[in-house]
C-alpha angles and dihedrals in degrees: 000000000000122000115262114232117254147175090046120197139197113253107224096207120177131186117285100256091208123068119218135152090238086059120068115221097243094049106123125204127227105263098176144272123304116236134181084219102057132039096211126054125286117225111243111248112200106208113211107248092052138091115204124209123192118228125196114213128191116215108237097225111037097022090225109158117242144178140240133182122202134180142202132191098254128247124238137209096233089059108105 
């Protein structure tokens, strides 16, 4: 049976402050994570057992995209 995802998080993402034609102009760049404790972003720290999946949302009101990362213990080959 897989591992539900779990201890999702809010995405801060911000416009991409360099131009480039590699980059399209409504790319976004990962900010941070939102968080009740602090004003300003958290850095992601990504912790070693786990696999991470982004998630886009869409707020129901205003229909703004964001963005949510989850996470879930891995799995490994050697568990039976």
């Amino acid at each position: 049976m897989a591992r539900p995802y779990g201890d999702p998080v809010e995405i801060l993402t911000a416009p991409v402050p360099a131009q480039s034609p590699f980059i399209p102009g409504d790319a976004k760049i990962v900010v941070g994570v939102v968080a009740p404790a602090s004003p300003d972003p958290i850095p992601i720290v990504l912790l070693p057992g786990f696999e991470y999946r982004m998630v886009e949302w869409r707020h129901p009101t205003t229909h703004e995209i964001h963005w949510r990362l989850e996470r879930r213990k891995s799995s490994r080959l050697d568990e039976d």
